[in-house]
Wavefront OBJ file of the C-alpha trace (Angstrom):
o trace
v -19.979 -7.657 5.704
v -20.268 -3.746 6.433
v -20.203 -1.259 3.506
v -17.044 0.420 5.328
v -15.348 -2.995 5.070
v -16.625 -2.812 1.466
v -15.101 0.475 0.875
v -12.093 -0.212 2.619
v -11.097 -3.058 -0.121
v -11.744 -1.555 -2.652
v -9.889 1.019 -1.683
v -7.106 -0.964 -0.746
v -6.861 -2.192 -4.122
v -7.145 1.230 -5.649
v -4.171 2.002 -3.689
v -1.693 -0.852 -4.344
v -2.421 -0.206 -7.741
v -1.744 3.382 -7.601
v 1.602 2.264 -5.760
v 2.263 -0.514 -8.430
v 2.174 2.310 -11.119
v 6.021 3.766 -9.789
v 7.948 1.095 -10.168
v 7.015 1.744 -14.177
v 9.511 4.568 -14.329
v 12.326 1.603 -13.816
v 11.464 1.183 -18.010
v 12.679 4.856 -18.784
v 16.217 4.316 -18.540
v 18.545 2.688 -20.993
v 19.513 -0.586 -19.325
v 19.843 -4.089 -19.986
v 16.852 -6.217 -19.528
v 18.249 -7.476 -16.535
v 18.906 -5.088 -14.941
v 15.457 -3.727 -15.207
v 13.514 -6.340 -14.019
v 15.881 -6.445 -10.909
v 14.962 -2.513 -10.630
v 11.222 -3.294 -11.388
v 10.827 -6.002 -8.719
v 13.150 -3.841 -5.994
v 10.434 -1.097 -6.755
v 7.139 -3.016 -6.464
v 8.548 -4.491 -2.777
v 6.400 -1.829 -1.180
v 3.042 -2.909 -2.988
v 3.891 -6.784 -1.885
v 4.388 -6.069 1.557
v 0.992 -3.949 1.222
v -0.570 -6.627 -0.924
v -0.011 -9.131 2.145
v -1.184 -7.046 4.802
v -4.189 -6.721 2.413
v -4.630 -10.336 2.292
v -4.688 -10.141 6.199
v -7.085 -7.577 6.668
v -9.477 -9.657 4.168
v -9.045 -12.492 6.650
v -8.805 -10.730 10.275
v -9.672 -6.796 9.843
v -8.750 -5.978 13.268
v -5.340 -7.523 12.201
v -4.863 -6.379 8.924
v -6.175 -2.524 9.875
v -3.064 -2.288 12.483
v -0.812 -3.790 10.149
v -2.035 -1.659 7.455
v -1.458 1.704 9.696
v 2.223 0.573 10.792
v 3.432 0.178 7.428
v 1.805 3.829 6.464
v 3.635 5.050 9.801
v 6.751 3.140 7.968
v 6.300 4.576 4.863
v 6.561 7.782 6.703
v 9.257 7.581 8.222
v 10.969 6.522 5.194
v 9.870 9.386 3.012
v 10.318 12.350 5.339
v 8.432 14.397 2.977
v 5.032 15.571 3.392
v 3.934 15.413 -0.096
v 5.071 12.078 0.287
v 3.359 11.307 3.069
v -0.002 12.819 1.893
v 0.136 10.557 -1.145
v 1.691 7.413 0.095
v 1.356 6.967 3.754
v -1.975 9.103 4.856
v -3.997 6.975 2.281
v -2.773 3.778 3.663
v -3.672 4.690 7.404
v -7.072 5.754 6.344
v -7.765 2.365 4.812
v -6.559 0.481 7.520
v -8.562 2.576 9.901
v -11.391 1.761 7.470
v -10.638 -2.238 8.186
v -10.671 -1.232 11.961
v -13.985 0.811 11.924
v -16.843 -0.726 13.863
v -20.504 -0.374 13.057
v -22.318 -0.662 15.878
l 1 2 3 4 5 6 7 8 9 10 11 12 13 14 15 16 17 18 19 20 21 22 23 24 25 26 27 28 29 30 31 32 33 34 35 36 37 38 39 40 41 42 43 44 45 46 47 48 49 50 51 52 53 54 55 56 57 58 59 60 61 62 63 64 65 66 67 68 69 70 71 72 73 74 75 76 77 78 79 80 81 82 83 84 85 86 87 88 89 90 91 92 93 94 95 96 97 98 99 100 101 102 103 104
């Protein structure tokens, strides 16, 4: 294994982490218990879809790196911000060109 593979998963879990960390401001509001964990999960459905592409790229890189960079291309299109793209999406189409990255 490559030290930009390395990189790339730790960075990866750096990131889904840093995602994770959102779907915290679900316990601000006065709610029922309920209805929070409902709000919790619907928040961290971003960080599972990442966490499974994650699990691919650990497998098959080449797989996992495009898979990776789609869903940052998603999550850009879905934000429509650039501040928002900057911190969510660019990071996540870095790492997955990380996974991609060939040492020769």
């Amino acid at each position: 294994m490559n030290t930009v593979n390395k990189i790339a998963k730790v960075l990866l879990i750096v990131y889904i982490l840093f995602l994770s960390m959102f779907a915290l401001d679900v316990f601000s509001i006065d709610a029922p218990w309920q209805e929070l964990l409902g709000g919790f999960l619907m928040h961290l459905i971003p960080s599972f879809v990442t966490i499974i592409a994650g699990i691919v790229a650990w497998r098959n890189p080449k797989i996992g790196g495009i898979l990776l960079i789609l869903i940052g291309i998603t999550f850009s299109i879905s934000f429509r911000n650039i501040s928002a793209f900057l911190l969510i999406a660019l990071p996540l189409i870095l790492i997955g060109a990380l996974f991609l990255w060939k040492k020769k």
